[in-house]
N, C-alpha and C positions, 0 to 999 in steps of 0.2 A: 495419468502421467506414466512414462513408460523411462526405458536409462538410453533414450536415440536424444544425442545431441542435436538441436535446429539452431542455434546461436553460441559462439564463442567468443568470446574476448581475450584477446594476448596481449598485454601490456600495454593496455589500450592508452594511448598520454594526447591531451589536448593541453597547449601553450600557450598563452596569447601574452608576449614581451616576457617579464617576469613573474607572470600569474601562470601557475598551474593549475587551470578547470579540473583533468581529469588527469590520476596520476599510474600507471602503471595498473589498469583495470584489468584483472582478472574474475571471469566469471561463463559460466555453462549453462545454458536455459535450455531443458529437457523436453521434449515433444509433449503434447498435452497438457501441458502446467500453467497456471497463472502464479507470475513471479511478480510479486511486488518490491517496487525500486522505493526507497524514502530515505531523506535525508534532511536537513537545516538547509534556508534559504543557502541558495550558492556554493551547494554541496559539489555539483557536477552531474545533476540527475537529465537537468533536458541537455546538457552538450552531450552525453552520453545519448541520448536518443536520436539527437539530429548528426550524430556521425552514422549512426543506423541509417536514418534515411539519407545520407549524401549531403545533409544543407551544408554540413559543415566538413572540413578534412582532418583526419588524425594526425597528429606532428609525428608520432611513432602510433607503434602497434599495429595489432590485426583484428578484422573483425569477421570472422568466417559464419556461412551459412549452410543449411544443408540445403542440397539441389532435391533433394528428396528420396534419393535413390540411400541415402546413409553414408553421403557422403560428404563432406565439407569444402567449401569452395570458397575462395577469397572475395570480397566484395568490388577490393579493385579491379579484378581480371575478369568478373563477368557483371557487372551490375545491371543489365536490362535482366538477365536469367533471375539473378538475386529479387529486384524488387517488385518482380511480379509474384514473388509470393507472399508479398508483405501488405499489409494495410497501415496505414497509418493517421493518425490523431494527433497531431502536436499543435498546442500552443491552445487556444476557443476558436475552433469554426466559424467563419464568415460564409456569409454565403448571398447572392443578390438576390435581395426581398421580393423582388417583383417575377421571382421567377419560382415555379412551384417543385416539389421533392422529384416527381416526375420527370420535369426536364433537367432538373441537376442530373440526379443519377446517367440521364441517357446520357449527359454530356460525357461524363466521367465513365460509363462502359465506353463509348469508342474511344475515349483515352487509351485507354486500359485494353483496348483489341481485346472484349467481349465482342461474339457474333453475332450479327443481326439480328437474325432469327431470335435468340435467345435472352437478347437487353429487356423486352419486356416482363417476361419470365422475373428473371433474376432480380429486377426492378422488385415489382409484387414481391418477391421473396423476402428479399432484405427487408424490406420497408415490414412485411409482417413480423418477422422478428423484431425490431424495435419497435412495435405498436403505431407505428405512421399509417398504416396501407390505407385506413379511410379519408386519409389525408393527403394522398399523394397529387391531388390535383387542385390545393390549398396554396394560397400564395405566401412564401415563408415571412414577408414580414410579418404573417400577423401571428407568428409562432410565436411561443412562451420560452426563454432559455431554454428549460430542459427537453422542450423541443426540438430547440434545434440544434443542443448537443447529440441525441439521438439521430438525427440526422446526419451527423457525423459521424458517428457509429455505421449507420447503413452504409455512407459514401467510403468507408475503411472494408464494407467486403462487399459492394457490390460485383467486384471481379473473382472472389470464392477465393482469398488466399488462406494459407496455412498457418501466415503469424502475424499477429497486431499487436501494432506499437503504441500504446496508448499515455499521452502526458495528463496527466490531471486530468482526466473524464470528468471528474465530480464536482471540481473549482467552480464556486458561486452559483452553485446548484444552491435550491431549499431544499429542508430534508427529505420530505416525499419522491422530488427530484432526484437526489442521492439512492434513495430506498430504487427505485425506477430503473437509474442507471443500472445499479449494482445486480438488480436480479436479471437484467439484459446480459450485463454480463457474462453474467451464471449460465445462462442459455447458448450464448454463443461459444462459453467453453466445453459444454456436451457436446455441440456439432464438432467436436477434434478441435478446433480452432486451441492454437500456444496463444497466450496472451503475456506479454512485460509491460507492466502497468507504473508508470510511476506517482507518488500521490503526497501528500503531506497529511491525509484527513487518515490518521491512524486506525482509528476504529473500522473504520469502511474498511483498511486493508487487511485487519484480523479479520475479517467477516469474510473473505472473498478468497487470497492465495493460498497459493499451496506450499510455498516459500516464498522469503522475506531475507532481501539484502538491502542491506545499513550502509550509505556513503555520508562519509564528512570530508570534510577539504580535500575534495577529490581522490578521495582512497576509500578502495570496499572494508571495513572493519570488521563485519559478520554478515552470513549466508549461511539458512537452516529453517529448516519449518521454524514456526512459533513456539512448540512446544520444547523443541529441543533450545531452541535460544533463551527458552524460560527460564531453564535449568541453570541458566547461566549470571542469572539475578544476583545481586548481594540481598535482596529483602521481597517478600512477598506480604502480599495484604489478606487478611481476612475482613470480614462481615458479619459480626454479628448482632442482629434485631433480635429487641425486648418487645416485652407485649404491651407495655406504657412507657412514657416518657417517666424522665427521672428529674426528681430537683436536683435545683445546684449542688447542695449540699452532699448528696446523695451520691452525684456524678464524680465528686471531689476524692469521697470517701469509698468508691468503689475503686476510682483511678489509680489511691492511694494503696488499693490493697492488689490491683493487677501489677502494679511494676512491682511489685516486692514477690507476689507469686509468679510472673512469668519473664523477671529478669533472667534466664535462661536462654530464654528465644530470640533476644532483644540482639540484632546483627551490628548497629548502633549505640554503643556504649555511651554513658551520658546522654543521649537525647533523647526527645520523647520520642513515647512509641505506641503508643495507646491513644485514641480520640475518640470524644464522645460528639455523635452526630444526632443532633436534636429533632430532624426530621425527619430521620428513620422510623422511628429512636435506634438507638445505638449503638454500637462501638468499632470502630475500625483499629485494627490491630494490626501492625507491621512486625512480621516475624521473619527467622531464616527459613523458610518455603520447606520444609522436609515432612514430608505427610504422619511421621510420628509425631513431629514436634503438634502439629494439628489437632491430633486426636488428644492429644493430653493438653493443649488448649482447652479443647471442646468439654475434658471432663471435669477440669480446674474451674471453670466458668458453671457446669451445669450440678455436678455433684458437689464440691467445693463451695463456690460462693451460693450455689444455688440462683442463679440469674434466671428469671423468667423468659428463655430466651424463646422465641419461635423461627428464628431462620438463623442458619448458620455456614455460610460457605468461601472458598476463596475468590475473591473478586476477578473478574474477567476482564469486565470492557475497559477497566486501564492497563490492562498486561500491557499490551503493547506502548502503553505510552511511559510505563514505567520503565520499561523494556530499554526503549528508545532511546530515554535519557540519561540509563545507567550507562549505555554503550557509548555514547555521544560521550558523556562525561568522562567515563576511563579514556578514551581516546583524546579528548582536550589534555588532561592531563598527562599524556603521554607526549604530547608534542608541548609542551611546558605554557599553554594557554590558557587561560581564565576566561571561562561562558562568562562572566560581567564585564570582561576588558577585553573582548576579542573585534579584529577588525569588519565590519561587512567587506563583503566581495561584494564585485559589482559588476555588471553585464555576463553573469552564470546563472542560472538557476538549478 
């Protein structure tokens, strides 16, 4: 990732009567990056992307591009220049069963004014980045979904662009599927390829960008790597596994003796903050995230209580989802809404 803007958004606003999709969108997607988009159903994530591709029109704002040259160009005043450098993936791929990856693709180069000469080429190419090439003369009904999401991956750069627009790649993937897409992606973002990904499957997204912007009711709330947005937590989790499980009693009277020795760390006054997970075995521990507080966790628990403990670290694979909800949350209550009484939107995603 490099500091060359390839996408901008100015006060990007989609309306539809009294509904605002998308509200004053602000945001900079840097040449080489995967930027991952997430937000709650009906946040504004695919009308944000089909003003990208033209489906739809902005009631205000701007949405510039680079021509390549490092410069920024309006999407209105040139859009055949604009979307030839873009690939795009919105919505699950269809595609006609009785027709194999082969003749799709050729279809979509002369769309797309690839030269003759060179549709086969590029055909082979793409299809071997997304692992099709032995397939490409296979008839797609008899593909597996994440086949023929990948497929659609190929048809998003059969014509070599610079940025791809991707809605829920991973949607109703299994996980193997997921695992599959994800490291495709990885590969196509070595080739320089910018990727704006947007996703709801959290995990997948900590696993993959390089920044991560937060939309709810159509307003960006945070934009920041993951790490720097960690920072930004009311509470962090640790993990810590014992070498056997413990009785109840046992569990009670150790529980009884963490909150009186680590009510200090406890970001949550009155509520609990300690859990014992039996199939660890256990304890997960929600503290204020500060790496001292940590280590004298770590010493309270191993020279203190003396817990037999064998693994000890702060939890990962929900960062983000703990992330997610904290942000979401402060922003609910900023606009004076309650997550259990708030209304769906409907025809946004």
């Amino acid at each position: 990732m490099n500091d060359q803007i390839v996408i901008k958004f100015q006060n990007l606003t989609k309306q539809y009567h009294d509904l605002v999709a998308v509200q004053n969108l602000n945001l900079e997607i840097m040449r080489g990056e995967i930027l991952g988009f997430v937000g709650p159903n009906g946040a504004g994530k695919t009308t944000t992307m089909k003003m990208i591709g033209g489906l739809i029109k902005p009631t205000s704002g701007n949405i510039e591009i680079s021509n390549g040259n490092g410069e920024l160009i309006n999407t209105r005043d040139f859009p055949n220049e604009v979307y030839q450098r873009f690939g795009f993936l919105i919505d699950l791929p269809a595609f006609y069963g009785k027709a194999t990856p082969n003749q799709i693709l050729s279809y979509f180069c002369k769309l797309l004014g690839v030269p003759k000469e060179k549709i086969q080429n590029q055909i082979d190419r793409v299809l071997e980045i997304v692992d099709l090439l032995k397939w490409k003369n296979k008839i797609i009904k008899e593909f597996s979904k994440g086949m023929t999401q990948r497929l659609g991956l190929a048809q998003t750069l059969v014509h070599d662009p610079d940025i791809l627009i991707l809605d829920e790649p991973q949607t109703g993937l299994d996980p193997a599927a997921r695992v599959h897409v994800r490291d495709i992606m990885k590969k196509i973002n070595k080739l320089g390829k910018t990727i704006f990904l947007s996703s709801h499957m959290l995990y997948e997204i900590s696993e993959i960008c390089d920044r991560i912007a937060i939309i709810n009711r159509g307003q960006l709330i945070a934009v920041n790597t993951l790490a720097n947005l960690e920072q930004k937590m009311t509470k962090k989790e640790i993990q810590c596994e014992l070498l056997e499980p413990l009785t109840t009693t046992h569990v009670e009277k150790i529980k009884e003796d963490l909150n009186q020795k680590l009510k200090l760390y406890n970001v949550n006054a009155g509520q609990d903050f300690i859990f014992y997970d039996e199939t660890m075995p256990g304890f997960n521990i929600f503290y204020d995230g500060k790496p001292t507080s940590r280590k004298e966790i770590h010493d309270i628990l191993t020279f203190d209580m003396k817990l037999p403990i064998i693994g000890f670290s702060k939890v990962r694979t929900s960062r983000l989802e703990d992330l997610y909800l904290d942000l979401i949350n402060k922003n609910e209550e900023s606009l004076g809404v309650s997550l259990n009484n708030k209304k769906r939107r409907s025809k946004t995603k």
